[in-house]
Structures are given as structure tokens and as C-alpha cells.
N, C-alpha and C positions, 0 to 999 in steps of 0.2 A: 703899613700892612697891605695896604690896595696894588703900591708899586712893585709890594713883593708878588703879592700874588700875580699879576699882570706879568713880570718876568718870568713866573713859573709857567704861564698858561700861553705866551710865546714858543717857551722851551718846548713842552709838552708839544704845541703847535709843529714845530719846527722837526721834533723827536718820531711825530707822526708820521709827517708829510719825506720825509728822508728813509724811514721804514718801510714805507709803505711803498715810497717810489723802487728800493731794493729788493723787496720782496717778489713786487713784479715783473723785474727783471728776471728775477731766479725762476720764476714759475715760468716765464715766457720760454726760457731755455730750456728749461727741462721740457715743457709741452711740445718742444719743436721737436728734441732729441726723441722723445715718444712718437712721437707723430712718424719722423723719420723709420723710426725699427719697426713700425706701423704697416709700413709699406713690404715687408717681408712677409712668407707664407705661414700659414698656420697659426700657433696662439702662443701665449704664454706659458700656459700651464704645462705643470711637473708631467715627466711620464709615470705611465702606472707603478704600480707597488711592484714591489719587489716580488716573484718571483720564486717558489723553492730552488734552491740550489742544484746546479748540473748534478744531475744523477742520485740525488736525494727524491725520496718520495715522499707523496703530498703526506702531510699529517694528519688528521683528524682533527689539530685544533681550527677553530673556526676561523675564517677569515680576516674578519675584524681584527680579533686580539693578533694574528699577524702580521696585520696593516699598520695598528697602533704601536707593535714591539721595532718593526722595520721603522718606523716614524720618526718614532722617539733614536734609533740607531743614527738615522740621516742626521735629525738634528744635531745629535752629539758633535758629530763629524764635521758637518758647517758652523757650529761654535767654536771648534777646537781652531778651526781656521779661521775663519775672523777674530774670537778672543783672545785665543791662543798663539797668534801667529805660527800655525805647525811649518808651513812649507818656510816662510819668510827667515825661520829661525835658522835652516838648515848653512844659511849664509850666516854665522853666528853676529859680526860685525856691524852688518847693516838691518838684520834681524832684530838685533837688540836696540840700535836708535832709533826705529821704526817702531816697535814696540811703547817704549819711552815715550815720544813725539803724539803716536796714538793717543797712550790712555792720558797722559799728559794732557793733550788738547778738553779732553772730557774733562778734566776737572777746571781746566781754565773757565769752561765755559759756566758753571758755578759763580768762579769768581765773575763773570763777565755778566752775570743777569744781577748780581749783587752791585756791582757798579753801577751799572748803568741804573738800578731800581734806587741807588741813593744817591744818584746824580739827580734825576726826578721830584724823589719826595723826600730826600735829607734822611734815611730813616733806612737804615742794615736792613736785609732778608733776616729772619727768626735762624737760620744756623749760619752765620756768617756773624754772628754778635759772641758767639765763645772763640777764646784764646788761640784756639788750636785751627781755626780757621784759615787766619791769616798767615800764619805758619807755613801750613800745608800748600797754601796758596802763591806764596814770595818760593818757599823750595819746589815747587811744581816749574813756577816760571823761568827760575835756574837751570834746572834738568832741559826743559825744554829748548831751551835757546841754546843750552851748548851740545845738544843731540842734531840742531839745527845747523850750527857751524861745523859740526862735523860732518853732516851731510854734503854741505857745501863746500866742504877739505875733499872729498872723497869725488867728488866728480868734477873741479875744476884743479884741485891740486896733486890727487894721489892719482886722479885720470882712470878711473876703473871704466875698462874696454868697452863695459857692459851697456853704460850712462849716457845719454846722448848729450851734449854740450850745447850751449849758447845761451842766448838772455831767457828763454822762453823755461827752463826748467828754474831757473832761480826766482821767478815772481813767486812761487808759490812758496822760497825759501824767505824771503822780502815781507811776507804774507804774515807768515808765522812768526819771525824776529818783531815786525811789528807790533803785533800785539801783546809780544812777549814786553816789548820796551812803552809802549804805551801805558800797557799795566801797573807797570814796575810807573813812570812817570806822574800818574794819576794817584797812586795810593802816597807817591813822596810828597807831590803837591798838598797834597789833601793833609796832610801831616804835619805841616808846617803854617796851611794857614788855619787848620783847628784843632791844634794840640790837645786841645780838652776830648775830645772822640776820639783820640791816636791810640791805640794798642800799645801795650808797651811791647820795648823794645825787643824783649828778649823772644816778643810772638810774631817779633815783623821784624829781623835785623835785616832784611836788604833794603828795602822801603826806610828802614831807619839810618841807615849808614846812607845812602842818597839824600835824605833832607838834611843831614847834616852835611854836607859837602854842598850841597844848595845854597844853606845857612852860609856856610862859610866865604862862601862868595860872593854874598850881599843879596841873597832872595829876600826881600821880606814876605810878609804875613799875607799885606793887598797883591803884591807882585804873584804869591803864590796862589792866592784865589783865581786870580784870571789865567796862572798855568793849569790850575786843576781844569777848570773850562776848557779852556782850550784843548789838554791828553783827555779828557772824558768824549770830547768831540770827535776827537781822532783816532782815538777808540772803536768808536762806533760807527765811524767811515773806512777803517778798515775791518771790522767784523762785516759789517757789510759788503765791502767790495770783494772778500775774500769770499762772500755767501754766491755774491753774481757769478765771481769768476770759475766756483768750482764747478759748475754743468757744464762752461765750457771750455775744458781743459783735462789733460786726464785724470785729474783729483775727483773728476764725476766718478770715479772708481768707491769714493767714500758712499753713495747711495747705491750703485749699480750692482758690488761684487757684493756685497750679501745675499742680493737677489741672483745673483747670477749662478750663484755657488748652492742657492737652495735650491734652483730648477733644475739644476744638475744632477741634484739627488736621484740615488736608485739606478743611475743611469749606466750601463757595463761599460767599462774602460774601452775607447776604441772599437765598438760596436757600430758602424757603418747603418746611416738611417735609410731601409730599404725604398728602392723606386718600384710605382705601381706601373710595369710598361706596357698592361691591357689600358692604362686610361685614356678613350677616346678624346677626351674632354682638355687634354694637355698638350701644349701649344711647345713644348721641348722639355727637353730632360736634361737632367744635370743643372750647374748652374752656369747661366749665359752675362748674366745680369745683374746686379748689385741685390735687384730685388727679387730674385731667386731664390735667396739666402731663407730655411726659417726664422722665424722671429727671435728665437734663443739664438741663430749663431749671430744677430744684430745685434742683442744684448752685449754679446761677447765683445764686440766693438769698443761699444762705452766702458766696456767695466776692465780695461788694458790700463795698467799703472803705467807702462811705457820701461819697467824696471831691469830688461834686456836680461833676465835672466833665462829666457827661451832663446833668444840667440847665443848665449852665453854656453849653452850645452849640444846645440844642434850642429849634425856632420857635417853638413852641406855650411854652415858657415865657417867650423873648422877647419876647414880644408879648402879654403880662399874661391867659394861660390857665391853668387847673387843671392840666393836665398838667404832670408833673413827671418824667425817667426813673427819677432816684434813686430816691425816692416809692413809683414803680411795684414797681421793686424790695425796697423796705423793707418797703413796706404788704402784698406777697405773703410776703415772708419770714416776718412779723410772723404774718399769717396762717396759714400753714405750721405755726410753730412752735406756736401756739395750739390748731388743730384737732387736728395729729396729739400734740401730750398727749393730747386725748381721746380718739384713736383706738386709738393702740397703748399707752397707761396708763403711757406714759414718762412722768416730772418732765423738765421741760423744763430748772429750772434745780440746779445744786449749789453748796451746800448750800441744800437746798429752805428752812430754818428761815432763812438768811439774805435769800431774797428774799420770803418776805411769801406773798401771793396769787399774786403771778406763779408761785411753784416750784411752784403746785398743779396739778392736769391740770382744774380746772372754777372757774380763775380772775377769769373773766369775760374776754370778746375787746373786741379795736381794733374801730373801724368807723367809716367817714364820716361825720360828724354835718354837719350842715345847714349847706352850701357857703357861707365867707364871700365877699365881694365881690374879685374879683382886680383886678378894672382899671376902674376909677374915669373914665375917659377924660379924665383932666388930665392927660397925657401926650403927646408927639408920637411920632412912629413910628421916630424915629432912638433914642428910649431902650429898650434894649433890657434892662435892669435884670429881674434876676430873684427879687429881693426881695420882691414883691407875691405871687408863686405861691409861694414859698417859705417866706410867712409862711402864707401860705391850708390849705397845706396840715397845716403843724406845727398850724394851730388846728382842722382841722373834723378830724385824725386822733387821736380820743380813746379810751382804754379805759375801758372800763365793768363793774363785777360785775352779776350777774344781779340780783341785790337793789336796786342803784341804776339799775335800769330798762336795763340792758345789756342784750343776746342774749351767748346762748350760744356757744362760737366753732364749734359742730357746725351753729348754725344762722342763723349771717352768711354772706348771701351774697356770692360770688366777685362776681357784676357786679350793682350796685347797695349793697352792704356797704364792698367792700375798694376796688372801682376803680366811678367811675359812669363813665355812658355817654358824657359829656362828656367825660370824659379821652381815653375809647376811640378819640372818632369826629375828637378833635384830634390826632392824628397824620400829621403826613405823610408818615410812612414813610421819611424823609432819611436813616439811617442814622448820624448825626453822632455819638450819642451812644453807638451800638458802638463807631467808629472811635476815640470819645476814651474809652471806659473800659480801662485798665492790665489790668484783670483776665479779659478776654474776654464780659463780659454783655452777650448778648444781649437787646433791649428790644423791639424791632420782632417779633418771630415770636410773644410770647407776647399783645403785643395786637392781632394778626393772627387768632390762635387764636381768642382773646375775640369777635371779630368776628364767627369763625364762629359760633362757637353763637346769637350773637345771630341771624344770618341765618337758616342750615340750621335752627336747634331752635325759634328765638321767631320769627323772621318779622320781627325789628325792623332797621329803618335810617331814620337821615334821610329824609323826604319825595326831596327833589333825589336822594338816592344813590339812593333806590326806583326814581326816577323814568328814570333814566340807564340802571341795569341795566334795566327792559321795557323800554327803548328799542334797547339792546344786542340782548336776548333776540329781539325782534322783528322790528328792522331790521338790526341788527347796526351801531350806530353808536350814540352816547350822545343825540344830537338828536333821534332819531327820524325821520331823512330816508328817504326813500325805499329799502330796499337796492337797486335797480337801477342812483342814482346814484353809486353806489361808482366805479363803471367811467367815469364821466363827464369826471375831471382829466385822462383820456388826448386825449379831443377836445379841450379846453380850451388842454395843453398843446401841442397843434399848432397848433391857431387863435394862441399867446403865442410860441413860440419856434419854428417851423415843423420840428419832431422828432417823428416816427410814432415813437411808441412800440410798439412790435409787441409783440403780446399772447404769453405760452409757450403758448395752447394753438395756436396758427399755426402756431408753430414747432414745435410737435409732428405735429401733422398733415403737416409736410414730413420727419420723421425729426431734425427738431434740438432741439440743448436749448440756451439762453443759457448765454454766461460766468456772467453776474451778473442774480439777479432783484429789481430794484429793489419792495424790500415798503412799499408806499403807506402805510398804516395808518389806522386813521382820521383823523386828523388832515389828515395830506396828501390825503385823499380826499374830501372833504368841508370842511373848514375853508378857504376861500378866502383867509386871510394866509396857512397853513403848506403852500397848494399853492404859493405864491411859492417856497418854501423847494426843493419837491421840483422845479419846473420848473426851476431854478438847477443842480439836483444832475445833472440829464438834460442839462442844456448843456455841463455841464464832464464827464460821463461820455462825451459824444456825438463831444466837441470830442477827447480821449484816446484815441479810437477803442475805447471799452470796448464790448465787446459786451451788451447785456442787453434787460431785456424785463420785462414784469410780468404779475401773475396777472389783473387787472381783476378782475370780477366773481365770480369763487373765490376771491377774497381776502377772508377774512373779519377779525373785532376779534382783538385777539391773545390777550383774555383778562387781559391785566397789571391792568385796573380793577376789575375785577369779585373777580380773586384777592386783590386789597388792600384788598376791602371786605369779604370775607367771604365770599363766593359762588364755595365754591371748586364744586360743580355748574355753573354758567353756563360756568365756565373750562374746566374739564375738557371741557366738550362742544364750546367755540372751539377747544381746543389740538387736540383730537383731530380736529379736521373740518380744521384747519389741516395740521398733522401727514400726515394720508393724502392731502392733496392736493398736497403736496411731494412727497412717496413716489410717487404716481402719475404725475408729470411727472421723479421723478428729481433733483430739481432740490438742487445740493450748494453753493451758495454765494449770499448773500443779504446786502443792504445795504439798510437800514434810516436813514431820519431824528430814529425816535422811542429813546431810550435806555431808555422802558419797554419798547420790542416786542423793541430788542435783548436787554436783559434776559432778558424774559420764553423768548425762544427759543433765545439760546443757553446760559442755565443752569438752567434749569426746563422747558423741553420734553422735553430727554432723558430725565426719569423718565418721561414717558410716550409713549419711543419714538420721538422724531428722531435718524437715525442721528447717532452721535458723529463722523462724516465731515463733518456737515453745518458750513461755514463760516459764521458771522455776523458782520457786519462795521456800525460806525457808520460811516455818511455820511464825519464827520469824519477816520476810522480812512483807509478808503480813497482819498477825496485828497490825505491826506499823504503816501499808498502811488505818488499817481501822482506827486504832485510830485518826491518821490525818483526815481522813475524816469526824469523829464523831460519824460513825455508831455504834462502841463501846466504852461504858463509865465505866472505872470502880470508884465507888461508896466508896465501902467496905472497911477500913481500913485494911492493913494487916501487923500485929506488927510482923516483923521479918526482921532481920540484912540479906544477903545476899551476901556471896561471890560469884560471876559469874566467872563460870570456861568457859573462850573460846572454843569454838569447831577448833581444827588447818584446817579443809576441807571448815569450814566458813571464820573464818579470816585470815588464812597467806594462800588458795588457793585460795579465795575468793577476799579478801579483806572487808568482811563485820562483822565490829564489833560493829556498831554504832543502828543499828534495838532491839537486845535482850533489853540493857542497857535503850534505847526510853522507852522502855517498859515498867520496871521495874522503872524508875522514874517515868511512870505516877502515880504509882501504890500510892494510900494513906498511908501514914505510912512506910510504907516499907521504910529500909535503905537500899543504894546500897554499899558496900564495895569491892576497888579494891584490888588487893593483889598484892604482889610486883611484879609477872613474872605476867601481866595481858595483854590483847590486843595480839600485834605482837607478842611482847615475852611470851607469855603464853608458858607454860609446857602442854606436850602431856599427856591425860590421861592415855594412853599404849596401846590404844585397834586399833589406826590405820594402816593400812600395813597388814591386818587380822592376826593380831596378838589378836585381840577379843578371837581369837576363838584359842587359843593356851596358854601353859604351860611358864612362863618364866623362866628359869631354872640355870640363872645366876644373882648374884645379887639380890638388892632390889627389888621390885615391883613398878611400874612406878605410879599406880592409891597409893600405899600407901604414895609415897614422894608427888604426886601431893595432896592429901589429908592433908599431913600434913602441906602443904602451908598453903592451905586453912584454914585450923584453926588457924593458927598464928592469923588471923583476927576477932578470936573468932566469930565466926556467929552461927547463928540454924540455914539459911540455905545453901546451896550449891548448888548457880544456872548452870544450862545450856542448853543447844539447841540442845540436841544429846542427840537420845537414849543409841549409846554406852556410850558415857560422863559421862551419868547419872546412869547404869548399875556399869561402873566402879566407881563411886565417894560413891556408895552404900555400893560395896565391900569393899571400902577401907575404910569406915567410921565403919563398920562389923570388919573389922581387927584390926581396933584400938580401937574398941568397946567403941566407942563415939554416945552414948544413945540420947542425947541431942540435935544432929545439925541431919538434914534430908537432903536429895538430892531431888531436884523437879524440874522439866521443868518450863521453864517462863510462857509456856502456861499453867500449872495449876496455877501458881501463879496470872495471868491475869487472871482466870477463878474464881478464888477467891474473887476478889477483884469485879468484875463483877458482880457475883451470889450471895454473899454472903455465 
């Protein structure tokens, strides 16, 4: 009895001293990775509550109970995503083993505190002594392990583009098989050398069909006492190692994106975090510096699966450019983790003696080595293959020690080191690859950030962008026309549709204010295809009897190009001249052609002072408003097929894709045809991020792959809700000199079908 106990009070010894050394590893990691995000501005915490909705007015119910109703909405919405797998599933394939793997793990872990609590004291946990335990337990470990190989079919055998390869993505495959077959090893062991405590068979047939194959090869009884030892051990050095290795690696995504995904709540889709640039106190704007970053977009770091489904969808990788979101993401973390070792003298990794140079704080840093070739132009523009940026990037992102001609990672720089300006200035801002990441990272705000500094602190941007903003600054239009002929589409559109557009300041000077102030933007003011668009929108507002009216010549740019290139100064002095001259007229309700101006004004003006009273409405939004009502009817047959190309500032900022399409069904004759990337996943026409107004100089052309979509579906015509949209679907239809199919706004095609 003494020698027994003495064995158990070794064990116990042994049990402790290997936990405990585990556990501190885990905490060290994780304390580092804190420590690191630490180093970012600002705090953790949620931004404020929600808000009444654009153009809703405040209620009278109390505040609280709308804090608490908003509350309980958010959390819904981060359950649905974490429990639920909502985005993961949209990839149904890997949705579903991911799913599996997940909740699967959760129950292992059940069986794993019952193991190891009866390797200790000989004696089941109180629910792990009924029948149906060990059941649920051998079919969990099943499921698991083959949702496991098939993960590991799908990124080294089926090769999905998305996946990055080599030994580093399989430990955590290694990880999980392990414990799946340790399991399975320890319960077969355990069965054979104490048959009297076995389950029967029919509650453990894989544990049971293993000790009989054991059996049959000459295991005995003692033999399997010290196998059970031994998989109990091994067990729990891999539950262990698996516990160290996940802080650092991207499986920190298991602690990180739940949080990440809660602080994100409330937050408006693509809503641009305003810069204070009265602040004496600020040493530069925009971000220069890893630590630039707020503390949320640091989180965002850690909480990257690495699952390439944001490069999987993004134009710029489509169409054989450097840019990559994942990338973005890695190559900032990577960076992150490397500076801040040196900064707060954390080891980044434990046990530092197991990883080499990496666990040291002056290991040598990553950095961009000399950009290999991405797009070879042996390609056409329907291949959208993401392979070539994918490979570009694994090769020119190398680490280097100071000794083998590396920089130091205190002294790699953020833009030009970690991200060149090429990546920077290829973004269209489409948003596709927030809406597809599971975890909530945001990609779009921090190469916005990037932008700025480049602007505000260095003075640098494309020739063409330079060129647009003075022309902005000056005229207040990207061509450089005249600003007097802002005011000009109002004559135009009388001479075209014979409708006086009556100006609000007339209407002011009489005592009145319009329903509705038709906001021209530049486009519609100046662009002679997208004043088509707005003279279309005035015949069917006119034809409804809607009241409205427009600013002419006090209407200035909205600011949305200038903000997406970095020039958050130029914006800030549009919004604000825009802004007071609303306030001055009063004016609470506005309809918009452009889904940037919508954007821009109904979720980004308010920080700087449009009443939250103020209604903004697209075009599209409001025709569908009349058509329910009945005040328009359209009549007219109109014999043409229609692919509707999304506007990404409508639907993945917005969330509205359901108004255009209303539309277009009503319409007599008309066929609506969707195209395979349609809705959410719609493909960016190129022209977002003012990239409109700029040369792309790498690669295909974004509006000519998005074009080519669109014809798989063979249509005449190619719908949209945006005058860039429709600009660009022009050109691209011009480039491939397809005669046959035309680009037109919903609103002429309603104006069609209307007027005849």
C-alpha cells in the first residue's frame, strides 16, 4: 500500500511539475502578445452604442433599454459567428470540417479531464461513468480525425490556391491527429489491462475493436499497463504542447477572434476612424509605424486564421498584383511581433531554447526583399487565379539576422519594409475581404491609415492621384473644370427632359425648403454619360410628383476620394463646407446617384456634425420607395437580359442589395441575370479607393476581369447603381470591343420602361 501510494505521489509530482511548467509557457506567450498590442494607441474597449438609424428619429424610449436591446443584437451576431460558423460556412466544404474539428475539440476535451482525472486517482468523473459517454466520446474522436485528414487532403493534395503550404500549417494538423490517436490508445490500453472497468463493447466499439487487434498480437495485461502509462503521458504532452504552441501560431485566433469580433460590435461597416488635425500634441498623422496602429486594429493581427479567404476574393490579387489581405495581415503581425520583443524585452516565443533565434528579442526581422514578377501577361482577364501573388509574396517576404545583411526589426520600416507602396496604392477599398473574413479583420482602414502618412507626413501619391486632388482642391472636381460649371447639368437637364430644376436657394428666399435635395456629385455634374443617369432620376422623381431641388453651385465634391487616398485635410474641409451649407438651408433629406457620396455622408459626416436627423438615400433606395407606393408604374416592355454588377459602397458598406434588383424585376420583359460573384461577393469594378482616377500599372485591369464575368452570362445589358460602376463597365466593354451588350443605370432602364 505505501509503494502504491509513493507511485501515485511521484505521479501526482511529475503531473504537477509538467503542468505547471506548460501553463507558464502559455501565459508567458500570451503576456508577450499583450504586451505587444499594448504598444498601440488608444484602448481596448467597444465603441459606443449604437446610434438611431440615418434618418430615423430619436425615440422616446429611454436610453438604456436601447443600449440593452442594441446589446443583446450585437451579441446575437458574435454568437452566430463564433457558434455558428455564419461566414466560415459560406465556403460550405471547409465550413463544415471546421465546424466538426471545432465542436468536436470541445467535447474531446471532456473526455481529456476524465482521462487524465483517472490516470491520477483510478476513479471516472461522475458523467463519464454512464454508457453513453464513452460512445459519444470514440464517435467524436472519429469525426474528428477524419475532418482532420481532410483538411490536410485539401491544402497539400487538392492544393486550394487560398492555403499556404509547408511544414508550419500541419503541426497544428499533427496536433490534433495526436490527441485524437492518443485517446483512442489510452482507452484501448486501459481495456485490456482492466477488463473489469471496460465498457462494454457496444459503448466503445473503437477502443474495443483496437484492444482486440492488440490482443491479437500478443499484448498482454502487464504489457498493456505500461502502454496505458505511457498514451496517458503522451496525452498530456501533447494537450500541453498544443496549449504552448497555440499563442504562438495562428490558432491564437481560438482566444483572440471572439474578442475581436465583440469589439467590433456596433461598429459601421467601413466607417473611416476620424483624425484630430487641430492636435498640437501629435507628433504625425496617419500611420508611420507599426505602433500607430490602434489597439483593435493590433488585435486584428493575432486574431488572422491565415485561411486566405480575403485574398481569395480581393481584385488586386485577381488580377496578378502584390497585394494580398492575408499577407497584409501576417506581414503586420510578423512585424508587430518582432519590434515589440525589442521594445518591451518580452521573448516573443516559449520555450525560447526551442525556437532558435526567433525566441530571442534582437533575432533579426522579415522584410520585403526585391518584388518577384506577379503577372507575366500570359494570362487573360477571365483568370482570376491567385496563385502568382500568392507565390510573390511567400518569396520576396524573407527573414534575415543582422549578420546576414538583415535590418534590425526597430529599424524595418512600416511602409517600404513590411508593406511597399504598391500594395498600398492597389487597393480598391471593395471591402470584400472584411466581409469574407470569419474573424472580423479589418484590412481596408489600416491601408487607409498607411495612405495617410504617406500624404499628410511625406507628400507621396501617384502622379494621376496628385493630380485629381489639385484639381479637387481647386475646382472642386477631379478634371479640373471650371467650378462654375457645377451648376451647368441644371440647364442641360431642361434643354434634355424639359424639367426646371429649381435651385434651394429660390426656394429659400420664398420661405420653403424641398422634400428631397437631389446631391449631383461630381460625377453627375460634370461627367456627360452619368448626367444621363441623374436626368433619368429627375424624370421619374418629377413624373411621382416628388418634390425636390438641388444646391447647384454650393454643392461641393463630397470628399469620399480624397478620404480613400489619404487626404484626410482636403476631406475634412469638403465635409465641413458641405455640412454648414445643409445646416444653413436646413435641409434633412437627400438622394444621391453616387454610392461613394452616399457613403460618405450618411456614415462618416456625422462625426463631423450632420445632424443624425439628416436622411440619406441612394437613387436606387428611393425608387423602389416610389414603386411600392404606386406613384411610379412602369408600363413599357423592355426586351433585354441584364447582368447587375453591385456597387461594393452599396452592398458590402451598406448592406443594400435588394432596392436595385426590386427594380429591375418590376420592370416588363426584362430578364434579371445573376452572375456567379453577385451580391456580397460581387467583384470591385477597380474604380474604388480613387483609384477611378489613377493608372493601374500592374496586372490586369480590374473593370476588364469584372467585365468578363459579366458576359459569361451573355446579356446586352450590364446593370448598375454607380456612376463609377458604370464608367468603368463602359470601358471595359470598349476593351474587349463587345458592340452588342451596353452598360446603363437602373434608373434609365426604369425611365424606359416608364416613358417609353
Amino acid at each position: 500500500m505505501t509503494e502504491e501510494w509513493a507511485v501515485k505521489a511521484v505521479k501526482w509530482l511529475l503531473f504537477a511539475c509538467v503542468t505547471g511548467i506548460g501553463l507558464g509557457w502559455f501565459v508567458q506567450a500570451v503576456f508577450s502578445r499583450v504586451a505587444y498590442m499594448r504598444l498601440g494607441k488608444g484602448t481596448f474597449r467597444p465603441p459606443p452604442a449604437l446610434q438611431p438609424a440615418n434618418g430615423e428619429k430619436p425615440t422616446p424610449e429611454a436610453p438604456p433599454k436601447l443600449a440593452k436591446r442594441a446589446l443583446v443584437k450585437e451579441a446575437g451576431d458574435v454568437g452566430a459567428q463564433v457558434f455558428g460558423h455564419r461566414k466560415l460556412l459560406r465556403d460550405v466544404r471547409s465550413g463544415v470540417m471546421h465546424l466538426l474539428v471545432f465542436y468536436g475539440f470541445i467535447v474531446l476535451q471532456f473526455g481529456a479531464l476524465d482521462l487524465i482525472w483517472k490516470g491520477l486517482t483510478g476513479h471516472a468523473l461522475p458523467y463519464a461513468r454512464n454508457g453513453w459517454f464513452p460512445f459519444v466520446q470514440e464517435m467524436t474522436v472519429f469525426i474528428v480525425f477524419i475532418a482532420v485528414l481532410y483538411g490536410v487532403y485539401r491544402r497539400y493534395g487538392e492544393r486550394v490556391e487560398r492555403l499556404k503550404r509547408g511544414w508550419k500549417p500541419a503541426i497544428v494538423s499533427l496536433f490534433i491527429g495526436g490527441i485524437c490517436a492518443t485517446v483512442l490508445l489510452t482507452l484501448s490500453f486501459e481495456r485490456i489491462a482492466q477488463p473489469e472497468a471496460a465498457h462494454a463493447a457496444a459503448h466503445a466499439p473503437i477502443s474495443a475493436a483496437f484492444a482486440s487487434l492488440l490482443t491479437a498480437i500478443g499484448v498482454t495485461p502487464t504489457a498493456a499497463a505500461s502502454g496505458y502509462e505511457s498514451s496517458w503521458w503522451l496525452h498530456l504532452f501533447v494537450l500541453l504542447g498544443f496549449l504552448v504552441y497555440v499563442p504562438q501560431s495562428k490558432h491564437f485566433h481560438l482566444l483572440t477572434a471572439p474578442a475581436n469580433l465583440w469589439l467590433r460590435r456596433g461598429a459601421k461597416p467601413g466607417r473611416l476612424e476620424p483624425i484630430n488635425l487641430e492636435d498640437e500634441e501629435a507628433e504625425s498623422f496617419g500611420v508611420g509605424r507599426v505602433e500607430d496602429f490602434r489597439r483593435k486594429q493590433l488585435l486584428d493581427l493575432y486574431a488572422c486564421v491565415e485561411c486566405g479567404r480575403c485574398t481569395n476574393v480581393c481584385p488586386a490579387s485577381n488580377t496578378g498584383k502584390l497585394l494580398s489581405p492575408m499577407h497584409l495581415i501576417v506581414k503586420l503581425r510578423d512585424h508587430l511581433t518582432e519590434k515589440g520583443a525589442v521594445v518591451t524585452k518580452q521573448r516573443p516565443n516559449a520555450p525560447a531554447w526551442l525556437w532558435g533565434k526567433e525566441g530571442e528579442t534582437g533575432g533579426g526581422a522579415h522584410a520585403m526583399g526585391a518584388s518577384v514578377p506577379v503577372w507575366n501577361g500570359g494570362r487573360s482577364a477571365a483568370d482570376t487565379s491567385i496563385a502568382p501573388t500568392m507565390e510573390a509574396q511567400a518569396e520576396a517576404w524573407q527573414r534575415a539576422l543582422p549578420e546576414d545583411g538583415g535590418s534590425a526589426a526597430e529599424e524595418t520600416p512600416l511602409i517600404g519594409g513590411v508593406m511597399t507602396e504598391a500594395e498600398l496604392w492597389s487597393c480598391t477599398t471593395c471591402r470584400n475581404c472584411e466581409d469574407q473574413c470569419p474573424v472580423g479583420n479589418e484590412h481596408v482602414d489600416k491601408i487607409i491609415d498607411m495612405r495617410r502618412h504617406l500624404v499628410l507626413m511625406e507628400g507621396r501619391m501617384p502622379a494621376e492621384g496628385q493630380r485629381a486632388m489639385q484639381n479637387i482642391e481647386r475646382q472642386g472636381n477631379p478634371w479640373g473644370l471650371p467650378r462654375a460649371e457645377r451648376v451647368a447639368w441644371i440647364e442641360a437637364c431642361e434643354q434634355q427632359t424639359g424639367i426646371a430644376v429649381e435651385s434651394v436657394q429660390d426656394m429659400a428666399l420664398r420661405g420653403q425648403r424641398p422634400e428631397w435635395v437631389v446631391w449631383a456629385g461630381s460625377m453627375g455634374a460634370y461627367d456627360t454619360r452619368s448626367r444621363k443617369v441623374l436626368f433619368a432620376l429627375v424624370r421619374l422623381l418629377h413624373a411621382a410628383g416628388v418634390q425636390f431641388a438641388a444646391l447647384g453651385a454650393e454643392e461641393r465634391n463630397s470628399g469620399d476620394t480624397p478620404r480613400r487616398l489619404g487626404n484626410e485635410l482636403l476631406f475634412q474641409e469638403l465635409c465641413a463646407d458641405n455640412i454648414a451649407t445643409l445646416t444653413r438651408y436646413g435641409i434633412r433629406r437627400i438622394v444621391t446617384a453616387c454610392p461613394h457620396t452616399f457613403h460618405a455622408m450618411r456614415n462618416e459626416y456625422p462625426d463631423f456634425g450632420l445632424s443624425p436627423e439628416t436622411e440619406v438615400v441612394h437613387h436606387t433606395e428611393l425608387l423602389a420607395r416610389l414603386l411600392d407606393e404606386g406613384r411610379l408604374t412602369p408600363v413599357h416592355p423592355v426586351q433585354e437580359k441584364v447582368a447587375y454588377h453591385d456597387s461594393c459602397y452599396m452592398g458590402r458598406y451598406n448592406g443594400a442589395y435588394e432596392a436595385p434588383r426590386r427594380i429591375l424585376r418590376a420592370i416588363p420583359a426584362l430578364q434579371l441575370a445573376e452572375m456567379e460573384r453577385s451580391g456580397r461577393n460581387a467583384m470591385c469594378c477597380g474604380a474604388g479607393g480613387g483609384l477611378m482616377w489613377m493608372e493601374e500599372r500592374a496586372g490586369a485591369r480590374v473593370n476588364v476581369a469584372r467585365v468578363t464575368q459579366a458576359l459569361a452570362e451573355e446579356p446586352t445589358v450590364i446593370g448598375s447603381g454607380c456612376p463609377y460602376c458604370l464608367t468603368m463597365m463602359e470601358d471595359g466593354l470598349r476593351h474587349l470591343e463587345q458592340e452588342n451588350t451596353s452598360a446603363r443605370d437602373v434608373a434609365e432602364l426604369l425611365a424606359v420602361s416608364v416613358f417609353g
